[in-house]
Backbone as CSV, one residue per row, in Angstrom:
resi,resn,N_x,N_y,N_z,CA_x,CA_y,CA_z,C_x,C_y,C_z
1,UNK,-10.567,7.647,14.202,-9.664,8.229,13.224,-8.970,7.114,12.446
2,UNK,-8.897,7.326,11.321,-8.352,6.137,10.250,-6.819,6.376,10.165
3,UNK,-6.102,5.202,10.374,-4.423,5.577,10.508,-4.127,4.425,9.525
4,UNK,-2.675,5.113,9.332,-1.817,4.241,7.894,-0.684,4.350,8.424
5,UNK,0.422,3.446,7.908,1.728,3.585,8.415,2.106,3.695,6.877
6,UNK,3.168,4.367,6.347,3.981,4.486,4.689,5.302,3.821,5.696
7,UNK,5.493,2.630,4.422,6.762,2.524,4.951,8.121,2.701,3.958
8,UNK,8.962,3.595,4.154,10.051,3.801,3.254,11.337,2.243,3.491
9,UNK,12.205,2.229,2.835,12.714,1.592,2.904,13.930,2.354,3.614
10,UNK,14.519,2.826,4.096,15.675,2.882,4.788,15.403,2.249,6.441
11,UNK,17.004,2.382,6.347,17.368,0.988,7.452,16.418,1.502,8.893
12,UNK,16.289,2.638,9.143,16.019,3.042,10.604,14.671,1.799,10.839
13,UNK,13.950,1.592,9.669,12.794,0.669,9.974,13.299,-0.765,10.223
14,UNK,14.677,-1.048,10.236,14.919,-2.788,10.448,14.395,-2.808,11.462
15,UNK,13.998,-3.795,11.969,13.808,-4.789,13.173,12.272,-4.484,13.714
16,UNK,11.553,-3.660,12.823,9.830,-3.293,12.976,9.264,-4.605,12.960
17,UNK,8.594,-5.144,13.794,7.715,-6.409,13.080,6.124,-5.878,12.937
18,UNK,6.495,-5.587,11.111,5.473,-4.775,10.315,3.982,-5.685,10.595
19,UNK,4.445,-7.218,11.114,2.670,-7.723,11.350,1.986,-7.006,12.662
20,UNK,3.080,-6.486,13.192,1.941,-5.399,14.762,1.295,-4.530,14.086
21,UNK,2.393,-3.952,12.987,1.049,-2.588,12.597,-0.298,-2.817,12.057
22,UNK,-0.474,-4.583,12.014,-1.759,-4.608,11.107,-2.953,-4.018,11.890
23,UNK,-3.080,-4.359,13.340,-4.121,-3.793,13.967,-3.620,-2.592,14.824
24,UNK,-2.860,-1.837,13.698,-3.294,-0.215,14.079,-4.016,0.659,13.127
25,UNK,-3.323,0.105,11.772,-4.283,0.744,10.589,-3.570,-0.003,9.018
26,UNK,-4.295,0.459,8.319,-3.310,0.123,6.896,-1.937,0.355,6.314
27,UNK,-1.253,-0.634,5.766,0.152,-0.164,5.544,0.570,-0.099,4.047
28,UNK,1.219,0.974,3.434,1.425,1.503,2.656,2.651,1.190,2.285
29,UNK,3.407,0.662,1.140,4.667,0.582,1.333,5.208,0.434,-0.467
30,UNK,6.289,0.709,-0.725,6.946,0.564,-1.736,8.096,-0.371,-2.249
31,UNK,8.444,-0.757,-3.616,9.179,-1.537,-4.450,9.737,-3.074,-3.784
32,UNK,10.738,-3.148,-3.137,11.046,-4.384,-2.930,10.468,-5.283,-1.564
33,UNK,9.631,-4.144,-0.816,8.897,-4.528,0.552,7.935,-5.906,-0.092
34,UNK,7.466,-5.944,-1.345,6.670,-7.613,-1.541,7.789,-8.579,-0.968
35,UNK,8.952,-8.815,-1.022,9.552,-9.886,-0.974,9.622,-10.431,0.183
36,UNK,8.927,-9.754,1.443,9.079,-9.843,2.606,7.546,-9.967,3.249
37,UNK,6.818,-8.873,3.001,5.455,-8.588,3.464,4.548,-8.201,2.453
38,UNK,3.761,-8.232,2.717,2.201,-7.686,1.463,1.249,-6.718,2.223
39,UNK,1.303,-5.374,2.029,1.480,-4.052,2.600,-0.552,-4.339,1.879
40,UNK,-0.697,-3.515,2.515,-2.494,-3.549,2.064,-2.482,-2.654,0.339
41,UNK,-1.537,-1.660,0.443,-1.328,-0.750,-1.122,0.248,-1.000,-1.122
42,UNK,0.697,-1.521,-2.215,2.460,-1.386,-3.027,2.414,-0.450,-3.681
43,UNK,3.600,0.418,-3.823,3.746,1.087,-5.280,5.137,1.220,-5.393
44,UNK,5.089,1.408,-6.678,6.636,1.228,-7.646,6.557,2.081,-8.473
45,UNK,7.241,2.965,-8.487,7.393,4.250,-10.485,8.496,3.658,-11.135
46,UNK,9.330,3.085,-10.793,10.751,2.579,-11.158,10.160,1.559,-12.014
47,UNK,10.464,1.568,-14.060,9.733,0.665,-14.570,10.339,-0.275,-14.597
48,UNK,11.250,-1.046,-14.181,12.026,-1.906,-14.263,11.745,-3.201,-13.161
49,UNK,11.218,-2.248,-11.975,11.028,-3.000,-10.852,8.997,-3.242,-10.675
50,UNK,8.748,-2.486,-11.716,7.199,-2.145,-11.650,6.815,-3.099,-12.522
51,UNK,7.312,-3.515,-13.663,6.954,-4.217,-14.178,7.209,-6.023,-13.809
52,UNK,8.441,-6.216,-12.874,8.945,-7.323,-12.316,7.569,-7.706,-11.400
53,UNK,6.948,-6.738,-10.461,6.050,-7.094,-9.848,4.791,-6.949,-10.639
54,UNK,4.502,-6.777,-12.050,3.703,-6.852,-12.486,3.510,-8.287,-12.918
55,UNK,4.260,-8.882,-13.382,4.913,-9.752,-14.412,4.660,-11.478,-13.638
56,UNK,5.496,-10.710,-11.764,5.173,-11.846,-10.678,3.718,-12.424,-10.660
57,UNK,3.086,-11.298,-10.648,1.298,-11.373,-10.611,0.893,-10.985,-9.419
58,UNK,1.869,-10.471,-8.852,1.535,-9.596,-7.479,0.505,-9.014,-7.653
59,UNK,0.379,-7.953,-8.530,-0.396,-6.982,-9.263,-2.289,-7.501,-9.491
60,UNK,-2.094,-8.902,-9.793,-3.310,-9.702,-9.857,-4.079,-9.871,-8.662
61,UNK,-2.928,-9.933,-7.305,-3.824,-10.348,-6.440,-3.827,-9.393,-5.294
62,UNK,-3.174,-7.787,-5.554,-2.734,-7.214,-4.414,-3.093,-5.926,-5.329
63,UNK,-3.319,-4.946,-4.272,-3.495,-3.004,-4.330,-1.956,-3.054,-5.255
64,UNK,-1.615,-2.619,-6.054,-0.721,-2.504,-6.944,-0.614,-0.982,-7.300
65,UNK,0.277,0.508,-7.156,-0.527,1.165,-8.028,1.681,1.387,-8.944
66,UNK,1.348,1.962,-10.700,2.088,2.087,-11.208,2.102,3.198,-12.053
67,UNK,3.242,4.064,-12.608,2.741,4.615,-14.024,1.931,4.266,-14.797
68,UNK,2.606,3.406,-15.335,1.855,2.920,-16.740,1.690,1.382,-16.101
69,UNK,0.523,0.874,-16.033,-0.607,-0.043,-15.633,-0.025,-1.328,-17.352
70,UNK,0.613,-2.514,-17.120,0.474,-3.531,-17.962,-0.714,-3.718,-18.212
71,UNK,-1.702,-3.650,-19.573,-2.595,-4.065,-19.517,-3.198,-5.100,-18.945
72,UNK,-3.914,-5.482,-18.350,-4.235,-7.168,-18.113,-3.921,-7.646,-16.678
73,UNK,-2.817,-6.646,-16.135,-2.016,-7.214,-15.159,-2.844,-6.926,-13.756
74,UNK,-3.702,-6.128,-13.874,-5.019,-5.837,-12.602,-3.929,-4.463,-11.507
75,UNK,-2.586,-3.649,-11.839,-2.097,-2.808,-11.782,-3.237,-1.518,-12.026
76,UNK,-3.048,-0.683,-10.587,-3.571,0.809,-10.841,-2.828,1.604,-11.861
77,UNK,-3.273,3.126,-11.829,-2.503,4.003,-12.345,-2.169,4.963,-11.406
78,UNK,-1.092,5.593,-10.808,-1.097,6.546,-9.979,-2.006,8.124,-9.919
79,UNK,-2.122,8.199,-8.860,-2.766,9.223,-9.145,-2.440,10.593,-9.988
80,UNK,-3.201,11.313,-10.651,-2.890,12.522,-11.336,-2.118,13.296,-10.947
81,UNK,-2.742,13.787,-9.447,-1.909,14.942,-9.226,-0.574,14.265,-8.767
82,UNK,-0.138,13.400,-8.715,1.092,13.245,-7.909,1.956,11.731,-9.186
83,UNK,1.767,12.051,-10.205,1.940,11.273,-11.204,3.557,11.081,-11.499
84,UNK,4.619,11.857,-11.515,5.653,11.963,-11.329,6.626,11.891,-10.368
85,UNK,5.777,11.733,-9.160,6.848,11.202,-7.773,7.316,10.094,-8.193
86,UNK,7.860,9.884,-7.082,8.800,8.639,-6.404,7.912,7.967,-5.345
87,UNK,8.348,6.643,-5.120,7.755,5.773,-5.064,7.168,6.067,-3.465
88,UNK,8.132,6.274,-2.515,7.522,6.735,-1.359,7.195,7.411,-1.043
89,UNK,7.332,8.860,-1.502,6.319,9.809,-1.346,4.718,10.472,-2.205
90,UNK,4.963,8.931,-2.989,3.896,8.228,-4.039,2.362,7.982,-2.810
91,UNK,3.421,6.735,-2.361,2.807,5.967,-1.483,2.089,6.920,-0.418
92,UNK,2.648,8.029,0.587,2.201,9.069,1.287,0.948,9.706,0.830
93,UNK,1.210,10.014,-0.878,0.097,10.610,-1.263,-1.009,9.574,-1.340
94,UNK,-1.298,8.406,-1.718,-1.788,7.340,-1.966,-2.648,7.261,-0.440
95,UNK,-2.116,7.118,0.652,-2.298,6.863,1.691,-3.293,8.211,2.310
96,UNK,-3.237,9.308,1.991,-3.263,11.130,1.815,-5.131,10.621,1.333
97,UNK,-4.906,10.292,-0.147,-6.136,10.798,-0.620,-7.249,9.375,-0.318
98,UNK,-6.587,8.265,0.095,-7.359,7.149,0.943,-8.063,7.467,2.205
99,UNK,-8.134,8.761,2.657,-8.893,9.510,3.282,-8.412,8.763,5.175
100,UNK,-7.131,8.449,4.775,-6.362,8.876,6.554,-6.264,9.224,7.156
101,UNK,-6.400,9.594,8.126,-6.454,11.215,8.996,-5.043,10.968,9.872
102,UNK,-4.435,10.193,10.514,-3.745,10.256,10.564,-2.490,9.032,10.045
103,UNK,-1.255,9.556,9.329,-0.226,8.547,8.318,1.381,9.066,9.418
104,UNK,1.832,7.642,9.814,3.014,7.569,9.694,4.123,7.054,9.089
105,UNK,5.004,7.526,8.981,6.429,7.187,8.102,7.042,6.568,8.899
106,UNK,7.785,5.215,8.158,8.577,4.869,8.968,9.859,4.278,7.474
107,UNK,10.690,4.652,8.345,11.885,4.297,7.290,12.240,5.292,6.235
108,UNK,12.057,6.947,6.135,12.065,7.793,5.512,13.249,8.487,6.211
109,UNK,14.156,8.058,5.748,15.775,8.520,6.438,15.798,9.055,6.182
110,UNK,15.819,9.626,4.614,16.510,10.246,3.276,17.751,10.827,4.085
111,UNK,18.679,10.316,4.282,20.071,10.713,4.620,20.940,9.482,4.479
112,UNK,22.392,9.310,4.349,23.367,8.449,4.449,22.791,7.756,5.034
113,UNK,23.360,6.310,4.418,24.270,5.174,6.460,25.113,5.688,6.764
114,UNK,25.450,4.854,7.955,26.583,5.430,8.912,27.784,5.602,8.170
115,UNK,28.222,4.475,6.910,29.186,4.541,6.629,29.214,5.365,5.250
116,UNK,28.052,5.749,5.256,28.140,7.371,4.285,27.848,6.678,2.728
117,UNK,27.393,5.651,3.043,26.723,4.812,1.606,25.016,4.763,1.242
118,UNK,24.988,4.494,0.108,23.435,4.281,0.123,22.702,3.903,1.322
119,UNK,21.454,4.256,1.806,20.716,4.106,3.190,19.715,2.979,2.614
120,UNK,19.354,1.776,2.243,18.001,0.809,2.004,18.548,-0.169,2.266
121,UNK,17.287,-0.376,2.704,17.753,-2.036,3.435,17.186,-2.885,2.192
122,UNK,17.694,-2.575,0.836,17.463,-3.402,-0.249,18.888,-2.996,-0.992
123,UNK,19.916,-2.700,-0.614,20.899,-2.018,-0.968,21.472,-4.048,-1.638
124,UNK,21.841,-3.510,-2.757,22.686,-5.053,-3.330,22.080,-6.213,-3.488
125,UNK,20.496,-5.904,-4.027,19.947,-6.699,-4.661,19.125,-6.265,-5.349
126,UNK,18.553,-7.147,-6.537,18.301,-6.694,-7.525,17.192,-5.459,-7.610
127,UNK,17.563,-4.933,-8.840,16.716,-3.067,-8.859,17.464,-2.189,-7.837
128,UNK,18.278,-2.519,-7.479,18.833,-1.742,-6.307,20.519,-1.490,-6.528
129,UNK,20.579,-0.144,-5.962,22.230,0.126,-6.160,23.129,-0.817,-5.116
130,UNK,24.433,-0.692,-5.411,25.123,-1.423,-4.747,25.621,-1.243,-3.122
131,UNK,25.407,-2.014,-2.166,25.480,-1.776,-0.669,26.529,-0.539,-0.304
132,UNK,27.909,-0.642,-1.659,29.183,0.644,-1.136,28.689,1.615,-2.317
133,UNK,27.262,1.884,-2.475,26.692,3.118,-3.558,27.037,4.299,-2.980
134,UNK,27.250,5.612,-3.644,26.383,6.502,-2.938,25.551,6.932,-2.472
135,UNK,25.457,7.891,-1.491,23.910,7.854,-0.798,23.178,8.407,-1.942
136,UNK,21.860,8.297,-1.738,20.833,8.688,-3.233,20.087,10.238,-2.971
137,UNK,20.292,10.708,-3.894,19.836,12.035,-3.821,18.266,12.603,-3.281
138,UNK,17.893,13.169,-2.488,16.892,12.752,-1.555,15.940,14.133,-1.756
139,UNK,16.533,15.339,-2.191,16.122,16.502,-2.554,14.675,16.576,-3.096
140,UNK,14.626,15.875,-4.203,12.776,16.108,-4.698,12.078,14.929,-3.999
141,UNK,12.511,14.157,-2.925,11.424,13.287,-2.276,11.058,13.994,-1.268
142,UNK,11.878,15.093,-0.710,11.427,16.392,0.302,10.306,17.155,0.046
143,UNK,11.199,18.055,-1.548,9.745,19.179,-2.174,8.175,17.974,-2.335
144,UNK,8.650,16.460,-2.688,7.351,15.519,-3.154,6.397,15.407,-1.525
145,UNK,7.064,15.256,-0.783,6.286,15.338,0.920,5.551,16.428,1.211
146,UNK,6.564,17.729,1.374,6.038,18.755,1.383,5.000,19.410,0.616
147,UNK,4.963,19.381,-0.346,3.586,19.173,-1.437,2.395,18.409,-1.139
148,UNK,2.431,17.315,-0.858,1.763,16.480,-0.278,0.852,16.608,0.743
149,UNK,1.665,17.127,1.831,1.455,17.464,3.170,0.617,18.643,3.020
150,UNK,1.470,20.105,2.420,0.607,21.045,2.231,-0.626,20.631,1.669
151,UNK,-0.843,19.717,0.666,-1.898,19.636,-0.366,-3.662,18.935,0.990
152,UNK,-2.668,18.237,1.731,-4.010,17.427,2.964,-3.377,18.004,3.982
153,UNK,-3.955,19.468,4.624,-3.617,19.780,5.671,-4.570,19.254,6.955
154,UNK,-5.856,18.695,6.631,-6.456,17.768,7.689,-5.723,16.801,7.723
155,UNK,-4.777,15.898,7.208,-4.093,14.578,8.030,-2.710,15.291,8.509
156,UNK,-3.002,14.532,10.000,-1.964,14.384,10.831,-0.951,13.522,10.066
157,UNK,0.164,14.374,9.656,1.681,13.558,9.350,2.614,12.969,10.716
158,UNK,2.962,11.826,10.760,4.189,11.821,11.810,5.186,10.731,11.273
159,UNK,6.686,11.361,11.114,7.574,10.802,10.751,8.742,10.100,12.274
160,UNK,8.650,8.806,11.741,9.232,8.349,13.023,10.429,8.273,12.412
161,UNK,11.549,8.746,13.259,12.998,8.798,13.621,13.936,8.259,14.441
162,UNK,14.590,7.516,13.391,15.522,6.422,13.655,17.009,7.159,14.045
163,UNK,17.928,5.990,14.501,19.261,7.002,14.173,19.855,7.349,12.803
164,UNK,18.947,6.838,11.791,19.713,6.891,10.896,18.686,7.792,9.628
165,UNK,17.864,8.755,10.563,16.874,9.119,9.896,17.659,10.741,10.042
166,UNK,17.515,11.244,8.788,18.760,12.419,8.642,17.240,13.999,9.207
167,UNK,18.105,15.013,9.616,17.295,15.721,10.176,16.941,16.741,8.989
168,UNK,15.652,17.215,8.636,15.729,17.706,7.069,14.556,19.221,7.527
169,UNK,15.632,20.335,6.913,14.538,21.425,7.695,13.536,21.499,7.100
170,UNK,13.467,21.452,5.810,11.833,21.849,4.829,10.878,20.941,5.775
171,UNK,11.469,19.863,6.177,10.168,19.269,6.968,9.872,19.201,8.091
172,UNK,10.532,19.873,8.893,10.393,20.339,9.998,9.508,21.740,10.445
173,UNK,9.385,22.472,9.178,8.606,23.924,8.660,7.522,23.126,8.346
174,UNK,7.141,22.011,7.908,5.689,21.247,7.680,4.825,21.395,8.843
175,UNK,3.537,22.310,8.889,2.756,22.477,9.929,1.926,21.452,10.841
176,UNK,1.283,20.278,9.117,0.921,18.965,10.016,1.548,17.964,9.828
177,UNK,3.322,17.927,10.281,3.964,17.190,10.307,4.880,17.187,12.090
178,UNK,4.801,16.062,12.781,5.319,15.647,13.612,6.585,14.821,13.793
179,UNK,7.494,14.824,14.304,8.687,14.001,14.670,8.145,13.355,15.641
180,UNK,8.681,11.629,15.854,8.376,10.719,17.277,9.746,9.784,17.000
181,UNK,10.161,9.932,18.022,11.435,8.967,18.226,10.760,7.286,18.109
182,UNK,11.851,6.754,16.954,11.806,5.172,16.996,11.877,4.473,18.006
183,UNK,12.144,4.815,19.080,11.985,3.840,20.676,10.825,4.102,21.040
184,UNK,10.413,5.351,21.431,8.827,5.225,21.649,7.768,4.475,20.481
185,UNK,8.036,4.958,19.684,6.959,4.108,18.708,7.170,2.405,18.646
186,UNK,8.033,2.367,18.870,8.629,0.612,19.062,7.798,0.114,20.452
187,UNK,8.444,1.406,21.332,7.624,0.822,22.647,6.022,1.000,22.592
188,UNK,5.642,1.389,21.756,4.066,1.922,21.951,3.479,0.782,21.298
189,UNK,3.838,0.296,20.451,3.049,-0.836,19.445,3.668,-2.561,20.219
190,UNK,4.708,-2.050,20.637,5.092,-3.695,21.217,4.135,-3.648,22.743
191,UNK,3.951,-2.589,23.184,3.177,-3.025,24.746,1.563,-2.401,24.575
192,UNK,1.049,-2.806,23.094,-0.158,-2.446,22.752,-0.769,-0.661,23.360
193,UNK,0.241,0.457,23.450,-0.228,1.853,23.861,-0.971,2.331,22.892
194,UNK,-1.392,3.350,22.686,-2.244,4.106,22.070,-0.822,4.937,21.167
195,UNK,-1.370,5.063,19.886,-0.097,5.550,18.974,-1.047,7.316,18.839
């Protein structure tokens, strides 16, 4: 079975060391995750930040996908049907029609931090709101999953849950979608288990 990890950016994913997931399957990830790691597919809709990594030449030498593709810049185009998402539940679909069978989430809080501020662990740097932001409105990255999910009901979804991963019912009503606590999945990939 072919597995992917999507990785969102909220905090519940700190302290992952994203080089274990390489030999579990491909990793999927969005906007400011280049500055750190080089995910096998990036994507960005945000043109501000899409074009920064176009511009870097990321795009030249890496799975890139964007709206609107810089000419020249070796940037995809997102896919059709899912042309108007957001960047991580971009990436899900991306990962969806790469013919996965099974994709996990990691870092898909969509809820507060603790201290009731923006949730990314890119919070207060550049392209990014400020660390005392409000939390960001999380509503159509739900209906964008759920769509998704319904749309590939052969892949196994599983969203791993952090403490800081907010509990969201539309996706809990998702039929091939699973919850797995962030300690087990931590413990499963650090003592080489079967995920």
């Amino acid at each position: 079975m072919t597995r992917a990890f999507v990785l969102g950016n909220g905090t519940s994913r700190r302290g992952i060391d994203l080089t274990i997931l390489n030999q579990y399957g491909k990793i999927y990830g969005c906007n400011a995750l280049h500055r750190e790691y080089t995910p096998d597919v990036l994507v960005a809709t945000d043109k501000p930040i899409a074009t920064f990594i176009q511009e870097l030449g990321y795009s030249a030498q890496h799975r890139f996908h964007t709206r609107r593709p810089i000419p020249g810049k070796g940037a995809r185009e997102v896919p059709k049907p899912y042309f108007g998402y957001s960047s991580g539940p971009l990436a899900v679909g991306i990962a969806a029609i790469d013919e996965n069978r099974l994709i996990y989430l990691l870092g898909f809080d969509m809820g507060p931090s603790p201290t009731n501020t923006i949730n990314n662990l890119y919070a207060g740097s550049e392209f990014y709101k400020q660390i005392n932001a409000q939390p960001t409105f999380t509503g159509n990255w739900v209906k964008q999953l759920v769509r998704i999910m319904t749309d590939h009901k052969t892949v196994e979804f599983v969203r791993v849950a952090g403490p800081t991963t907010a509990r969201i019912a539309e996706l809990e009503a998702v039929q091939n979608l699973t919850h797995l606590d962030l300690d087990t999945f931590v413990n499963r990939i650090n003592n080489k288990k079967d995920l």
